[in-house]
C-alpha positions in Angstrom: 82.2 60.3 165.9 79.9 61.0 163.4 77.1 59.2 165.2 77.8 60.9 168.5 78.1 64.5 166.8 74.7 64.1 165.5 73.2 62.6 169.0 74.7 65.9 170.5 73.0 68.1 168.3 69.6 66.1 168.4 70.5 66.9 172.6 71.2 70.6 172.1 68.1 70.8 169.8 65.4 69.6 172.5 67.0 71.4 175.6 66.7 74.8 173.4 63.0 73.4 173.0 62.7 73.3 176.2 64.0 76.5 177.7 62.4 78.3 174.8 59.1 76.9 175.8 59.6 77.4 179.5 60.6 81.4 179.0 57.9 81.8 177.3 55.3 80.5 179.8 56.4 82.5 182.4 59.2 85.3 181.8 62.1 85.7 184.1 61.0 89.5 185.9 63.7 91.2 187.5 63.3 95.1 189.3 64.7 96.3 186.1 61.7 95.5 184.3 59.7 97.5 186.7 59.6 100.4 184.5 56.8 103.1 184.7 54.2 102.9 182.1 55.4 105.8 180.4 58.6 105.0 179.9 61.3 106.9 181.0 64.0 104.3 181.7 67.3 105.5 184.0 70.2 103.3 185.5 73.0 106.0 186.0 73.1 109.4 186.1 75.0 112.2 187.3 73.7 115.3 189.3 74.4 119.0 187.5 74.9 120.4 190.9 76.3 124.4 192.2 74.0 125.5 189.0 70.5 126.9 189.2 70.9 125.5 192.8 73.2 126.0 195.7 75.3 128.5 193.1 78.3 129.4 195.4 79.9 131.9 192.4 82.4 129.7 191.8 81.8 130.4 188.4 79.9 133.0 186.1 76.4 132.2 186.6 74.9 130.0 184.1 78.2 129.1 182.6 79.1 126.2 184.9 77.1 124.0 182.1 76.9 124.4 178.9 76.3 121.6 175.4 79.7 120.3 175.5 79.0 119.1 179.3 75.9 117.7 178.0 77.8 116.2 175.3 80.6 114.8 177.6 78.0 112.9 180.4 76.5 111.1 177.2 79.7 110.2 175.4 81.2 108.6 179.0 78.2 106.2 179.3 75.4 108.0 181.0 72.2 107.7 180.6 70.7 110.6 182.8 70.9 114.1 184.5 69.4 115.2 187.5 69.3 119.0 187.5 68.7 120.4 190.9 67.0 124.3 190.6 66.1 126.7 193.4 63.0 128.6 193.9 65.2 132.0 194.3 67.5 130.8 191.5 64.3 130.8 189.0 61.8 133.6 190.8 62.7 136.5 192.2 61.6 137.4 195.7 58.2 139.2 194.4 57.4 135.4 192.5 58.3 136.5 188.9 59.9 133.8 186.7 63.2 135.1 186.1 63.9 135.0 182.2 66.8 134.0 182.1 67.0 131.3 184.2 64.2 129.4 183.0 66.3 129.8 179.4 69.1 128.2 180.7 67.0 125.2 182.2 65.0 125.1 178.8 68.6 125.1 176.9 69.9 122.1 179.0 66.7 120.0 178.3 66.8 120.6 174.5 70.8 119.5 174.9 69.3 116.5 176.4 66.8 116.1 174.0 70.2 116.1 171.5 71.9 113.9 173.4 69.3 111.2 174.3 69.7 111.6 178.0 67.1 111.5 179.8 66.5 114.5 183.1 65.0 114.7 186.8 64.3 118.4 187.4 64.5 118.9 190.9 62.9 121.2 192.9 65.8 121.2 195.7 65.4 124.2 197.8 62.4 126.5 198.3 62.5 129.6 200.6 60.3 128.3 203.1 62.3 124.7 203.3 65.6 124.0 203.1 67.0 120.5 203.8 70.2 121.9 205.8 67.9 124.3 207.3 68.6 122.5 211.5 72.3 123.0 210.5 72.4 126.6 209.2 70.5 128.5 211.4 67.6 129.2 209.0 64.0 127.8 209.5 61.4 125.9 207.9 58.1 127.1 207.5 56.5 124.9 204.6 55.0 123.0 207.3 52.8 125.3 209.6 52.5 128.2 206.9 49.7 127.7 204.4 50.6 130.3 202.3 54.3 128.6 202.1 52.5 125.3 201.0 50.0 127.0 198.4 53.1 129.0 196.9 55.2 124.6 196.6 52.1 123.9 194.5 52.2 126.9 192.4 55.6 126.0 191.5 54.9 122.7 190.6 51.9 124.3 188.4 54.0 126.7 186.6 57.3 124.2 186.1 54.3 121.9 184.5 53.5 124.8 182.2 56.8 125.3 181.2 58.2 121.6 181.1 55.1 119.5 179.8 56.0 119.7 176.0 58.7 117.6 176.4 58.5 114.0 176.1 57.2 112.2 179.2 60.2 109.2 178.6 62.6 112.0 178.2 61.8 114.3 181.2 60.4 113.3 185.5 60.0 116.1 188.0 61.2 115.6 191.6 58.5 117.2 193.7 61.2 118.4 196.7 64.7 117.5 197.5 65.7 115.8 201.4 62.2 116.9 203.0 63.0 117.4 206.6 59.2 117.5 208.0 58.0 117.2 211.5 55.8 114.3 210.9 55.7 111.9 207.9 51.6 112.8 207.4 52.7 116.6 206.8 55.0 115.3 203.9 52.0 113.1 203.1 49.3 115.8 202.8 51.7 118.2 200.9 53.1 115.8 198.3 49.6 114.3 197.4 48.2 117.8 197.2 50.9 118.6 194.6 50.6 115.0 192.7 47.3 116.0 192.2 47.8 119.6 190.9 50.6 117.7 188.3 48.2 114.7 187.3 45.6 117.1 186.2 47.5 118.6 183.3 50.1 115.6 182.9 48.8 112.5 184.1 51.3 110.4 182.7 54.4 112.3 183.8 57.0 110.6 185.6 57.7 112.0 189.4 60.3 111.1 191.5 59.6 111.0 195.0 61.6 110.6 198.3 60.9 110.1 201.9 60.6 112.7 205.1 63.6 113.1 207.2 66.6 113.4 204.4 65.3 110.5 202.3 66.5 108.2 203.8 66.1 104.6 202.8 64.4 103.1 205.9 61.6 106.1 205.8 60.4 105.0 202.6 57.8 103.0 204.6 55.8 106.1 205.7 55.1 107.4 202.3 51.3 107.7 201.1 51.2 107.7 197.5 48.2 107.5 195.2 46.3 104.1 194.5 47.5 102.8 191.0 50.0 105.2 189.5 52.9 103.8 188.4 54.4 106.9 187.2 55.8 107.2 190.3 59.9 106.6 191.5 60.6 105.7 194.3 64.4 107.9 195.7 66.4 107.9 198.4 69.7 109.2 199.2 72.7 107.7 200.8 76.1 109.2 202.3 76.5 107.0 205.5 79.0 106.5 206.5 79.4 110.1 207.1 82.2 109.9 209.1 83.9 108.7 205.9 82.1 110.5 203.1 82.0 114.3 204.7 85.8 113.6 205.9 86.9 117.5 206.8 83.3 119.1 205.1 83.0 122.3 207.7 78.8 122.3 206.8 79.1 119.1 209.0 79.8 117.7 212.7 81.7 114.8 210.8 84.0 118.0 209.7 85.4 118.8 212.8 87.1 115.2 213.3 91.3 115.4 212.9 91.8 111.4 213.2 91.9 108.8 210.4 89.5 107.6 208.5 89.2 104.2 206.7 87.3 102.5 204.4 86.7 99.0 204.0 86.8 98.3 207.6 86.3 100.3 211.0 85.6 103.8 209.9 87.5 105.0 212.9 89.2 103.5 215.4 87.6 103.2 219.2 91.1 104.9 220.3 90.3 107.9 217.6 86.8 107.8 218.8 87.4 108.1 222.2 90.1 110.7 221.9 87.9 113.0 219.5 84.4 112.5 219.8 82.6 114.9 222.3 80.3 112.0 223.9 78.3 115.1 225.6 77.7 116.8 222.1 74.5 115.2 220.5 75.6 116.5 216.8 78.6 115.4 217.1 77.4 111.9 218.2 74.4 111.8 215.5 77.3 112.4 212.9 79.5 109.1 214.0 77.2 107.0 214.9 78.1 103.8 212.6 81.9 105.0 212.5 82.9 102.7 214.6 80.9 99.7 212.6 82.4 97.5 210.1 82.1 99.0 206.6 82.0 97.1 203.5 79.9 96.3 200.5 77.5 94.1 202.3 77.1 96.7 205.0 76.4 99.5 202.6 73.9 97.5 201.1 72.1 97.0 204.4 71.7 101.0 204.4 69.2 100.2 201.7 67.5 97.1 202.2 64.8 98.0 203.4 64.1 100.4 200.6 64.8 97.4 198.3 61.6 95.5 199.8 59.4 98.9 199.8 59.8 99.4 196.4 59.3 95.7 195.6 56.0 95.8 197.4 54.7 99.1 196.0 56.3 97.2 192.2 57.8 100.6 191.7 61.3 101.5 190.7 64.0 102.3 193.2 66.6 104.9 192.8 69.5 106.4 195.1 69.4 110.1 193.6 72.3 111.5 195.6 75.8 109.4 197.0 79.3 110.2 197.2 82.1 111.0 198.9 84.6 114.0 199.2 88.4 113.5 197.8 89.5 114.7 201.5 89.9 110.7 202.3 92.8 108.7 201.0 92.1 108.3 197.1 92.2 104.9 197.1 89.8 104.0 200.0 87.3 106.4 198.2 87.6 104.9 194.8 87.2 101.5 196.3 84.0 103.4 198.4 82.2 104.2 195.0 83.4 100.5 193.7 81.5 99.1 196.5 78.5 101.5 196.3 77.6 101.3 192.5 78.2 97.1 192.8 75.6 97.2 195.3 73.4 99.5 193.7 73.8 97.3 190.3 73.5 94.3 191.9 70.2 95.3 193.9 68.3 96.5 190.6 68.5 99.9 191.6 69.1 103.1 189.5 71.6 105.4 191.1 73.0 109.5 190.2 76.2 110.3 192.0 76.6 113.4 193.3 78.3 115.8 191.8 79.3 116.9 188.0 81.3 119.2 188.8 82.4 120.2 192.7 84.2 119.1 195.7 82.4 115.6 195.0 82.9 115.6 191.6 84.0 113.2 188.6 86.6 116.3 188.0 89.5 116.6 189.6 88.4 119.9 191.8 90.6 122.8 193.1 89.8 123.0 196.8 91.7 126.6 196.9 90.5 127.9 194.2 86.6 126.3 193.9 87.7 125.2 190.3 86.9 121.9 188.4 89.9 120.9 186.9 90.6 117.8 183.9 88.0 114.6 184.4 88.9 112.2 187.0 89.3 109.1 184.4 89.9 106.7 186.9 86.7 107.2 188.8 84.5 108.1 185.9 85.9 104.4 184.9 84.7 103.3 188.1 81.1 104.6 188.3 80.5 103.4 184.6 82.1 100.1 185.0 84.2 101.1 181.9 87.0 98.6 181.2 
């Protein structure tokens, strides 16, 4: 026995050797290790939604966040924020900085700082373009008005002004939220133009950027970024299958549908779909049109795939800054929905924020009457994090 102990470790001995020599030949990259150069390292994050963007006055303005929500989204096992802000949230209508505002986003970034989370500020709606814009009668101008464009990149240069003392590992700007342009060269043109603007006061500065057309996964493709900077993130956003995710949401087609909804499986049954669906309404059609596919993990994942081999061709980091689903679905077909979502997301190498903090699509239980978060949802805050 003693003979063969001693043989075994002799065995154990070379075959460490040998791995030990072959690691360090030639390392083992996964996307993970596709960091940016400067540093700023995310994997899950939450999105501080209903804020200093798309406030609804649920709450006292500026109140809806404070330290102790900072303090909560680090203690549960995030690593990063994304903090959506709107041009008429932070300027007022005559393009002063309003004071008070920017103090509140300043104050969250310091509680960040605290924390050691890392942010996204977001530049999510502007007055000339807003991503819902087709669905709520407004119009976008950013794309035929020059002045529009200039006044984007004059954002961009005064967020800069304000933002650039803090750490670039600590702090990324994304240049516009869900871009809905006419043409993926006007996005082009306009994102470059303010790339540059950024790059020559903070050329190592982290910026998030997404695709024309919703940022969607497949449109990644048709970006045009510049030649060699790999302070640059790739984002898209997911919510298919909407039929399933925006179950009863009025802002959408998918909200007008009074049949059953299921997830895994057939989102909705061809008898549902033929009873309900308005085949001669084109909205209504756009909104269900995988809700009769089979949905499952491997299907979600094929949302993103070809994201997955942009991003590995570009060697930039992929990440899914907006997903989720409403709580109007049966609870446990949308807990098993984020299950599904984050494993693939995990699995994939990709860094992911779920929408929403706090709000209808939150990790709080939310008051539907009464627009009110309510205590934390532990069971699917233990499901995003992969808390045991």
């Amino acid at each position: 026995m003693k003979i063969y102990g001693n043989f075994r470790v002799v065995i154990l001995t070379v075959f460490a050797i040998t791995l030990t020599i072959l690691y360090s030949c030639k390392p083992i990259e996964t996307k993970n290790d596709l960091l940016n150069p400067s540093g700023f390292e995310i994997k899950r994050g939450v999105n501080l939604s209903h804020w200093l963007s798309q406030d609804f006055g649920w709450v006292p303005k500026y109140t809806l966040i404070n330290e102790n929500d900072i303090k909560f989204i680090d203690s549960i096992g995030y690593d990063h924020v994304r903090i959506p802000i709107d041009e008429k949230e932070l300027w007022d209508d005559s393009g002063k900085q309003i004071d008070v505002a920017f103090n509140a986003l300043l104050s969250c970034l310091n509680w960040c700082d605290k924390y050691n989370l890392r942010a996204i500020v977001d530049l999510h709606i502007i007055r000339s373009h807003h991503f819902n814009a087709a669905n709520e009668g407004g119009n976008n101008t950013l794309w035929t008005d020059t002045l529009a464009q200039n006044n984007f990149v004059n954002l961009w240069v005064q967020l800069s002004e304000k933002l650039q003392k803090y750490p670039v590992n600590m702090v990324a700007y994304e240049l516009l939220n869900e871009v809905v342009a006419p043409e993926h060269s006007d996005w082009n043109k306009l994102l470059n133009r303010a790339i540059t603007s950024i790059r020559e006061k903070e050329p190592e500065r982290v910026l998030v950027v997404g695709p024309n057309m919703w940022q969607i996964a497949p449109n990644l493709q048709y970006l045009e970024l510049p030649e060699n900077d790999k302070n640059i993130i790739l984002s898209f956003h997911t919510y298919n299958p909407l039929a399933f995710t925006h179950y009863k949401a009025n802002w959408t087609p998918a909200g007008d549908f009074p049949g059953k909804v299921n997830y895994p499986g057939q989102i909705i049954s061809d008898e549902d779909f033929m009873k309900y669906i308005d085949t001669t309404n084109a909205d209504m059609l756009n909104a269900f049109a995988d809700a009769r596919d089979i949905f499952n993990k491997q299907r979600l994942t094929a949302i993103f795939e070809s994201g997955i081999a942009f991003a590995d061709s570009m060697n930039l980091q992929l990440y899914c800054g907006e997903f989720g689903c409403l709580p109007t679905v049966e609870r446990n077909e949308r807990l098993q929905y984020y299950a599904d979502i984050v494993a693939a997301f995990e699995e994939n190498g990709i860094a992911w924020c779920n929408w929403e903090y706090k709000g209808d699509f939150g990790i709080y239980h939310f008051d539907t009457l009464n627009k009110v978060s309510l205590e934390p949802d532990a069971e699917l805050i233990d499901i995003l994090l992969n808390r045991e």
